[in-house]
DRENDO-238670 format. One record per atom (N, C-alpha, C, O): residue number from 1; residue in three letters; atom name; x, y, z. Coordinates in steps of 0.02 Angstrom, whole numbers. Layout:
<NUM 'ALA' 'CA' <X Y Z>> ...
//
This chain:
<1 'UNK' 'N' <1024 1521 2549>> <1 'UNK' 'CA' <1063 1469 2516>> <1 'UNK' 'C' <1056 1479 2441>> <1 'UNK' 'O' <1003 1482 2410>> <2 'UNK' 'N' <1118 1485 2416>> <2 'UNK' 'CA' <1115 1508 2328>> <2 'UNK' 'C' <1091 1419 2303>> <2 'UNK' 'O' <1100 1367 2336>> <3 'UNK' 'N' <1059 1429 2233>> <3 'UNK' 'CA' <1046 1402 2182>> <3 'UNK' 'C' <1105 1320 2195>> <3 'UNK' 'O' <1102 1264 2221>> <4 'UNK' 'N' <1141 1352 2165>> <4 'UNK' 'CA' <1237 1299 2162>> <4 'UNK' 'C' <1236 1258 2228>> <4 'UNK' 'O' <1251 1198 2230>> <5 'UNK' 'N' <1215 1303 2291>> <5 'UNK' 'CA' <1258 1244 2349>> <5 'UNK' 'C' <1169 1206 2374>> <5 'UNK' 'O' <1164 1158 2413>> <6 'UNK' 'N' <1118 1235 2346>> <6 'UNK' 'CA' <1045 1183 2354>> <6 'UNK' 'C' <1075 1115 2291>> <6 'UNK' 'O' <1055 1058 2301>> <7 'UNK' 'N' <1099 1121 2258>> <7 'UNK' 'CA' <1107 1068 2181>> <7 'UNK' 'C' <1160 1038 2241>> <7 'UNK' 'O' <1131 1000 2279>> <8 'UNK' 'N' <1222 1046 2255>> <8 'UNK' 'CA' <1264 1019 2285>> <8 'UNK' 'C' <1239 984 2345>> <8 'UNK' 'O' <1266 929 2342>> <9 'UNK' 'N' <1190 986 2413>> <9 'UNK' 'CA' <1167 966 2429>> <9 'UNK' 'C' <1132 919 2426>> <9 'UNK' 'O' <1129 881 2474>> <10 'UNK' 'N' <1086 906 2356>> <10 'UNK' 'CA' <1050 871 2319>> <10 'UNK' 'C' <1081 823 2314>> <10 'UNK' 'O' <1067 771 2343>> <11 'UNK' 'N' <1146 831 2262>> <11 'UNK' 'CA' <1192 784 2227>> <11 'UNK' 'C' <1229 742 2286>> <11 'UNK' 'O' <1238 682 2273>> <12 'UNK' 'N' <1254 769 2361>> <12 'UNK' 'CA' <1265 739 2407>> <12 'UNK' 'C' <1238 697 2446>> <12 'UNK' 'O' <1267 648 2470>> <13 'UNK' 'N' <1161 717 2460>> <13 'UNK' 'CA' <1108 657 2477>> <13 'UNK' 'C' <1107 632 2458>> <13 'UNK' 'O' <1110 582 2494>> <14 'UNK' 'N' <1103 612 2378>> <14 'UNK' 'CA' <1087 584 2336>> <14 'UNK' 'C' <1140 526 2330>> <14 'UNK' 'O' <1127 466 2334>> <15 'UNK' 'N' <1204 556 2318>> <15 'UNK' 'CA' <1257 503 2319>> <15 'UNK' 'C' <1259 465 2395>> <15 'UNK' 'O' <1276 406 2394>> <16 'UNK' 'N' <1246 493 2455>> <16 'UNK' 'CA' <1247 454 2516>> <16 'UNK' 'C' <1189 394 2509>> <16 'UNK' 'O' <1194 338 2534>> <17 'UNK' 'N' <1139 415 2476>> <17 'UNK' 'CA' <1082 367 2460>> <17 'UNK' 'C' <1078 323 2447>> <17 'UNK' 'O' <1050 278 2478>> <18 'UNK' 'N' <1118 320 2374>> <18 'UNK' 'CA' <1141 280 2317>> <18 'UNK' 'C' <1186 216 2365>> <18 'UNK' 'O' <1170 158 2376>> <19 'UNK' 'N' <1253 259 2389>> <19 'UNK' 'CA' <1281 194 2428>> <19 'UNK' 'C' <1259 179 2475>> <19 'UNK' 'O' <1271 119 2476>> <20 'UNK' 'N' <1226 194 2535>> <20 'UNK' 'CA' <1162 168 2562>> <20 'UNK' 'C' <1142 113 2547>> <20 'UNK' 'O' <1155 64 2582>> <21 'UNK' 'N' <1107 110 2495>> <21 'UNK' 'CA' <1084 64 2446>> <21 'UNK' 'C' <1105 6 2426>> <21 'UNK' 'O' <1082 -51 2422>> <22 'UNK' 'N' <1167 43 2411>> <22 'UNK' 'CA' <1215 -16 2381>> <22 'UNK' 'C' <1232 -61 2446>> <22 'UNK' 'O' <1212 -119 2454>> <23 'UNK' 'N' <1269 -26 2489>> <23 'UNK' 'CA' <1270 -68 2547>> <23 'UNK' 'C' <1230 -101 2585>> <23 'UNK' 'O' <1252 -144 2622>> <24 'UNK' 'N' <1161 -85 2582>> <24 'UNK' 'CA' <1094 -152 2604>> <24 'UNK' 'C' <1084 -193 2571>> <24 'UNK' 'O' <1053 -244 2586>> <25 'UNK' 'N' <1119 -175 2491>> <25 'UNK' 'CA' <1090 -238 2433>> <25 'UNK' 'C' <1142 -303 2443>> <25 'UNK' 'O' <1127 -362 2434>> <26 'UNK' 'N' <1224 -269 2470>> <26 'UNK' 'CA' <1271 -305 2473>> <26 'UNK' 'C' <1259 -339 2539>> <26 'UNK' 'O' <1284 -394 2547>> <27 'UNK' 'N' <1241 -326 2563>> <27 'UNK' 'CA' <1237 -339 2649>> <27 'UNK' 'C' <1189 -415 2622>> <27 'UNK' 'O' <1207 -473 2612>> <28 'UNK' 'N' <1121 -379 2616>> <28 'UNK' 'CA' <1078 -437 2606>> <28 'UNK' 'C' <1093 -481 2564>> <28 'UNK' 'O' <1054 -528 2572>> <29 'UNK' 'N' <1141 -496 2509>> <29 'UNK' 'CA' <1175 -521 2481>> <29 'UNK' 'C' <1215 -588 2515>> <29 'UNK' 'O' <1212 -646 2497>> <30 'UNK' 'N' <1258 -553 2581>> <30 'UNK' 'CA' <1295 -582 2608>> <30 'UNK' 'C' <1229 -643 2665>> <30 'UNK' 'O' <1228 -704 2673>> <31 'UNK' 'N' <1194 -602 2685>> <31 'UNK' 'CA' <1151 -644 2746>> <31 'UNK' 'C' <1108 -698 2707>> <31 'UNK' 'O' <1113 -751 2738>> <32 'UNK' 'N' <1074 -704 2663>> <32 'UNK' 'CA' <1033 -762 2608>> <32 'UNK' 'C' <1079 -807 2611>> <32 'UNK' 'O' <1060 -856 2642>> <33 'UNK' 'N' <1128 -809 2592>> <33 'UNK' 'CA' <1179 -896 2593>> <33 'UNK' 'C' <1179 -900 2677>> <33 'UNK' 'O' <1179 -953 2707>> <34 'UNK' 'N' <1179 -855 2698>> <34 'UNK' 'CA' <1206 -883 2787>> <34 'UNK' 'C' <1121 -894 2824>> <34 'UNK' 'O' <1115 -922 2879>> <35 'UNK' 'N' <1082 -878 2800>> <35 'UNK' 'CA' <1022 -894 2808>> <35 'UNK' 'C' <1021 -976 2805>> <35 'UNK' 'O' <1022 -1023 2845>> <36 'UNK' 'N' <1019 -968 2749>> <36 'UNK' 'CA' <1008 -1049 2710>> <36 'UNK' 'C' <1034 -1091 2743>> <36 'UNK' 'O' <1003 -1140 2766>> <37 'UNK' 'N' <1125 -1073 2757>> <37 'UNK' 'CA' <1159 -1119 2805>> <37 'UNK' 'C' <1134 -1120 2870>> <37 'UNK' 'O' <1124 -1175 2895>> <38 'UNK' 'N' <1126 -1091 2890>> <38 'UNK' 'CA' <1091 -1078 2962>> <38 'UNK' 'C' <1028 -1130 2970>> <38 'UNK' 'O' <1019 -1166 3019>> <39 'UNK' 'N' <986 -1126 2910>> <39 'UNK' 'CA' <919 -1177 2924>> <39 'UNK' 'C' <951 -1244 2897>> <39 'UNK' 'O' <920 -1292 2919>> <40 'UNK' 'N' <1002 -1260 2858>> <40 'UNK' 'CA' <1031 -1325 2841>> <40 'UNK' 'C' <1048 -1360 2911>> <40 'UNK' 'O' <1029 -1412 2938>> <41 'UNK' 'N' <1090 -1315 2927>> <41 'UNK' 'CA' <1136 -1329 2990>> <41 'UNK' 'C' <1069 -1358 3043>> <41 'UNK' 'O' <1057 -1417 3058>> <42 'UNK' 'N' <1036 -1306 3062>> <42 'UNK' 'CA' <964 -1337 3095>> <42 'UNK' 'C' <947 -1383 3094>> <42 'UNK' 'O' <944 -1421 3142>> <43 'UNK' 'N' <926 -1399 3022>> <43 'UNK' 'CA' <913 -1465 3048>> <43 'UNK' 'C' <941 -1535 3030>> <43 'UNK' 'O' <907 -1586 3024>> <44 'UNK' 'N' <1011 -1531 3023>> <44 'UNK' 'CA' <1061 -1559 3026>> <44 'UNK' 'C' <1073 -1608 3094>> <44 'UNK' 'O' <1092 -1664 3108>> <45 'UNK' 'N' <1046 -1535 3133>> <45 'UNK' 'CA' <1063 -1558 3206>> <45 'UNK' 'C' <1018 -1605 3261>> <45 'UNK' 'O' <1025 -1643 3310>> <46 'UNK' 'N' <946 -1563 3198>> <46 'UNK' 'CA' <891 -1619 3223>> <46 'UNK' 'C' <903 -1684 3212>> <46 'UNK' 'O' <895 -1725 3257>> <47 'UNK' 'N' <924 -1702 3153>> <47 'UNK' 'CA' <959 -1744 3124>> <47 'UNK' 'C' <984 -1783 3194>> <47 'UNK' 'O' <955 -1822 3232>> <48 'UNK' 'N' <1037 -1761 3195>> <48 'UNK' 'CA' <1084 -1798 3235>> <48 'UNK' 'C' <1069 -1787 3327>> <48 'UNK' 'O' <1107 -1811 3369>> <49 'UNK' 'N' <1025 -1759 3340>> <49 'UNK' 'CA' <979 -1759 3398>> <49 'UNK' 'C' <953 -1827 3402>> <49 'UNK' 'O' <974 -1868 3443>> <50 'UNK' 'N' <895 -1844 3349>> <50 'UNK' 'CA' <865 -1887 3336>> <50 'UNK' 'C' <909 -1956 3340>> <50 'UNK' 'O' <903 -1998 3384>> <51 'UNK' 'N' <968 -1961 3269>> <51 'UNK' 'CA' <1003 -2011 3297>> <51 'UNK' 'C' <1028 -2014 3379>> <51 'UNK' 'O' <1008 -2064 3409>> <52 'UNK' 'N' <1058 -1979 3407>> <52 'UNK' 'CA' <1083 -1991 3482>> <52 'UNK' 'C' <1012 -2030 3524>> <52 'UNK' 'O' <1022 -2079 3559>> <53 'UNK' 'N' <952 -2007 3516>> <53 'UNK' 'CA' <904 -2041 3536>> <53 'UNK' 'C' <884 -2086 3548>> <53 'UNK' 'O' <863 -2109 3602>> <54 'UNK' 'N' <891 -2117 3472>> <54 'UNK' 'CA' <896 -2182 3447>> <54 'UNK' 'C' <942 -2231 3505>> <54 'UNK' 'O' <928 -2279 3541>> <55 'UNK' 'N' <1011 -2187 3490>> <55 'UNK' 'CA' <1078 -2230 3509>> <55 'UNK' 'C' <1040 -2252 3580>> <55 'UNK' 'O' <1014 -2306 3595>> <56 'UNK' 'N' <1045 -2183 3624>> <56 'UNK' 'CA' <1027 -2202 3665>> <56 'UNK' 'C' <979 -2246 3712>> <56 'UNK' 'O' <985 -2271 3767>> <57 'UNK' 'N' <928 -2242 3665>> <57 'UNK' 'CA' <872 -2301 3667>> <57 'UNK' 'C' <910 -2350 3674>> <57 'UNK' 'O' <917 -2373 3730>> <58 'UNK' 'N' <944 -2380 3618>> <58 'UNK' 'CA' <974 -2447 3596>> <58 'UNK' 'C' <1024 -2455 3666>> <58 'UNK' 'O' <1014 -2508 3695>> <59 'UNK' 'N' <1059 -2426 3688>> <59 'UNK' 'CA' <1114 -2422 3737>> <59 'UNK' 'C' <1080 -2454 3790>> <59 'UNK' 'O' <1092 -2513 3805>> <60 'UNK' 'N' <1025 -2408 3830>> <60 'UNK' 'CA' <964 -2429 3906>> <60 'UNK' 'C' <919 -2501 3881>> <60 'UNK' 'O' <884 -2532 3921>> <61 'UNK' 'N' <926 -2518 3822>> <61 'UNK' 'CA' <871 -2577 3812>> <61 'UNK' 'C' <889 -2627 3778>> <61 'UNK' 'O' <853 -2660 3740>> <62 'UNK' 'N' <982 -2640 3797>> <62 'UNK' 'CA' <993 -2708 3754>> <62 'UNK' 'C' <980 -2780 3770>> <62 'UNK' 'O' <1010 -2831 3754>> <63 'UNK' 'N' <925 -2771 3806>> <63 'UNK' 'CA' <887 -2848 3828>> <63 'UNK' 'C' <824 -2845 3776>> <63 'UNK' 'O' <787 -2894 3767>> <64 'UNK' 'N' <817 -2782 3744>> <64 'UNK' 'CA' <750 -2792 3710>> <64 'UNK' 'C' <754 -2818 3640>> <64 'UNK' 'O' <793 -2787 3604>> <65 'UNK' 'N' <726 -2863 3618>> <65 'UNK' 'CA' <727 -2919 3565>> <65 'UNK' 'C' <729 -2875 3512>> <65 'UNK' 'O' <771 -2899 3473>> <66 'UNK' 'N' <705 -2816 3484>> <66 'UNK' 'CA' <700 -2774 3420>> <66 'UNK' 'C' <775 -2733 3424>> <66 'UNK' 'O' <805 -2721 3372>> <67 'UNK' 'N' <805 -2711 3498>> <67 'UNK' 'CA' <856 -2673 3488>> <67 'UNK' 'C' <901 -2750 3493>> <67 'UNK' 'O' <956 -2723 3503>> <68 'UNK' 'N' <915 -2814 3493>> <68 'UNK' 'CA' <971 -2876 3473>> <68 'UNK' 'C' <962 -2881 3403>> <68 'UNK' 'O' <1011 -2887 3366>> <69 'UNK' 'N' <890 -2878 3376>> <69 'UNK' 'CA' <899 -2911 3297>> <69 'UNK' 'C' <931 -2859 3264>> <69 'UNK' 'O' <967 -2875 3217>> <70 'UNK' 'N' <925 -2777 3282>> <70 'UNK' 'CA' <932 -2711 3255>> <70 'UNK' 'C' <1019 -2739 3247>> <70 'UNK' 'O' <1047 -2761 3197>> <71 'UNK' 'N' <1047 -2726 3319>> <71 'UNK' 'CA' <1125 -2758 3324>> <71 'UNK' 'C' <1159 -2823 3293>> <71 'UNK' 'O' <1218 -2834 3280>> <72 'UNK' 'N' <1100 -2866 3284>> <72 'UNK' 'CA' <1136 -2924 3223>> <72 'UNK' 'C' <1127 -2882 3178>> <72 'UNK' 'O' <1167 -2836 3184>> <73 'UNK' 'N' <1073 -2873 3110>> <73 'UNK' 'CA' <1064 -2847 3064>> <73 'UNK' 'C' <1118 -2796 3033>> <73 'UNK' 'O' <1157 -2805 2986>> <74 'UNK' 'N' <1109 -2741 3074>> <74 'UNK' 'CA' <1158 -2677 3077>> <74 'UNK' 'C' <1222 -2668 3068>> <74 'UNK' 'O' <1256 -2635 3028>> <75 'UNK' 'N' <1236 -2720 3136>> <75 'UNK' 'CA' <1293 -2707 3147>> <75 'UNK' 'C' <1358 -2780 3130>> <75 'UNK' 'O' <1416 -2780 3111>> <76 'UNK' 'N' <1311 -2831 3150>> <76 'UNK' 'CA' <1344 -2886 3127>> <76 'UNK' 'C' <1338 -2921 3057>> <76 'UNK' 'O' <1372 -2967 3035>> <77 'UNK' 'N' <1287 -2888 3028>> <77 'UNK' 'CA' <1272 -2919 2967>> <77 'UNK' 'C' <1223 -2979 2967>> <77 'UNK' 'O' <1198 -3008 2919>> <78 'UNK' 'N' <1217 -2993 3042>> <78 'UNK' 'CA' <1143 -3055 3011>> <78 'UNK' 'C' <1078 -3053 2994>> <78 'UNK' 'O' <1038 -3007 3001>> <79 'UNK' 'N' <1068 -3140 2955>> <79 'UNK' 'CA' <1014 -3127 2962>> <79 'UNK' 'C' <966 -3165 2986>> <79 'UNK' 'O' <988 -3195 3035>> <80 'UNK' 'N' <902 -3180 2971>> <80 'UNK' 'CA' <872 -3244 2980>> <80 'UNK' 'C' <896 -3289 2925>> <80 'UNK' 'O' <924 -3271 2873>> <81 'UNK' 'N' <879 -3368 2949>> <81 'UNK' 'CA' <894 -3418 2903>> <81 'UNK' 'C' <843 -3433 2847>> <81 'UNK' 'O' <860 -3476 2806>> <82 'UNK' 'N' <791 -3409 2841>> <82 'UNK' 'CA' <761 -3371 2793>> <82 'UNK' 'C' <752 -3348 2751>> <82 'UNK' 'O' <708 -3358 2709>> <83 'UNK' 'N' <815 -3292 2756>> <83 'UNK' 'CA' <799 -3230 2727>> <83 'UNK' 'C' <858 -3245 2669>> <83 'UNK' 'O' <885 -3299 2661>> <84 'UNK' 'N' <871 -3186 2631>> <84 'UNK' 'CA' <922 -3187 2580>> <84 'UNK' 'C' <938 -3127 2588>> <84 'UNK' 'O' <894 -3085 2596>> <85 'UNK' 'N' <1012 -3109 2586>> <85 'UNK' 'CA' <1035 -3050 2567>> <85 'UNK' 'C' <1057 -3044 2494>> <85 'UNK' 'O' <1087 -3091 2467>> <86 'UNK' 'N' <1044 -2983 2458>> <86 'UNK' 'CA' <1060 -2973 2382>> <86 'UNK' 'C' <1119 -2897 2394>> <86 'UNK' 'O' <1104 -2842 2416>> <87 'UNK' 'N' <1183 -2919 2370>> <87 'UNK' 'CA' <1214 -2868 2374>> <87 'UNK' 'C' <1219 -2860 2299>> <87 'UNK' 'O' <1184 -2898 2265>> <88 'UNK' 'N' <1267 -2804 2259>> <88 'UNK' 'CA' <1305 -2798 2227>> <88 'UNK' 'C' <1251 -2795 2160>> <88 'UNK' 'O' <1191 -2801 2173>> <89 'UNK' 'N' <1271 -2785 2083>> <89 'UNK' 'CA' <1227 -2787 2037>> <89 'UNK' 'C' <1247 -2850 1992>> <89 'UNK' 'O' <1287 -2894 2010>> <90 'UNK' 'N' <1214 -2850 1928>> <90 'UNK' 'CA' <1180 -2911 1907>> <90 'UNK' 'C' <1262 -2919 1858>> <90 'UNK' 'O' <1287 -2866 1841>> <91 'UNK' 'N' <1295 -2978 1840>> <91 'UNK' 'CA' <1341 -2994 1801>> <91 'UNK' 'C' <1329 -3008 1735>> <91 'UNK' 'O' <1298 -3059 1722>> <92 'UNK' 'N' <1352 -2963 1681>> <92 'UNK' 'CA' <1316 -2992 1617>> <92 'UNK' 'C' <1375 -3011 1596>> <92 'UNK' 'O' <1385 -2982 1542>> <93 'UNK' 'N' <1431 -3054 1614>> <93 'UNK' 'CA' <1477 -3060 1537>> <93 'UNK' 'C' <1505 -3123 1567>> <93 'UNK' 'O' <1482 -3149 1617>> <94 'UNK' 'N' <1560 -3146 1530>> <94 'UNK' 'CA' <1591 -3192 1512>> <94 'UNK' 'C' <1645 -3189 1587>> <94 'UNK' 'O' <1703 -3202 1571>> <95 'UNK' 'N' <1636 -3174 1659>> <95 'UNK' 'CA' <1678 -3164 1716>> <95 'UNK' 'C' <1703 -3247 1712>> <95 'UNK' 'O' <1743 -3269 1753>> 
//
């Protein structure tokens, strides 16, 4: 093998290398955001696992006194006669 086609060889590995390279850097590029989403998404779902749980609790046990006050509170808005609700923020002017 002459001198010229060992350099040409060289220069050909070399360039297959290079984009090689380039293409694992781009690649891994692409998978880090879909990573991320991937573990967001996760536990997103725990998330909403957890709520269904809940629901379902509340659904099998609406004779139980904590899942009625949960359903006034929650869902109907009550409260005890008691209690006070504070909505909204403080009025400073001349309304």
């Amino acid at each position: 093998m002459s001198k010229r086609s060992r350099i040409a060889t060289i220069v050909i590995i070399l360039a297959l290398a290079i984009y090689a390279i380039v293409s694992l850097y781009v690649i891994w590029g692409l998978t880090v955001p879909l990573s991320r989403q991937q573990e967001e998404d996760r536990q997103r779902i725990a998330e909403l696992h957890q709520q269904i749980a809940e629901l379902e609790h509340r659904l099998e046990n609406t004779d139980d006194p904590d899942v009625i006050r949960w359903i006034a509170e929650q869902l109907l808005g009550l409260v005890k006669p008691d209690e006070m609700i504070i909505t909204g923020g403080i009025n400073h002017g001349g309304d």
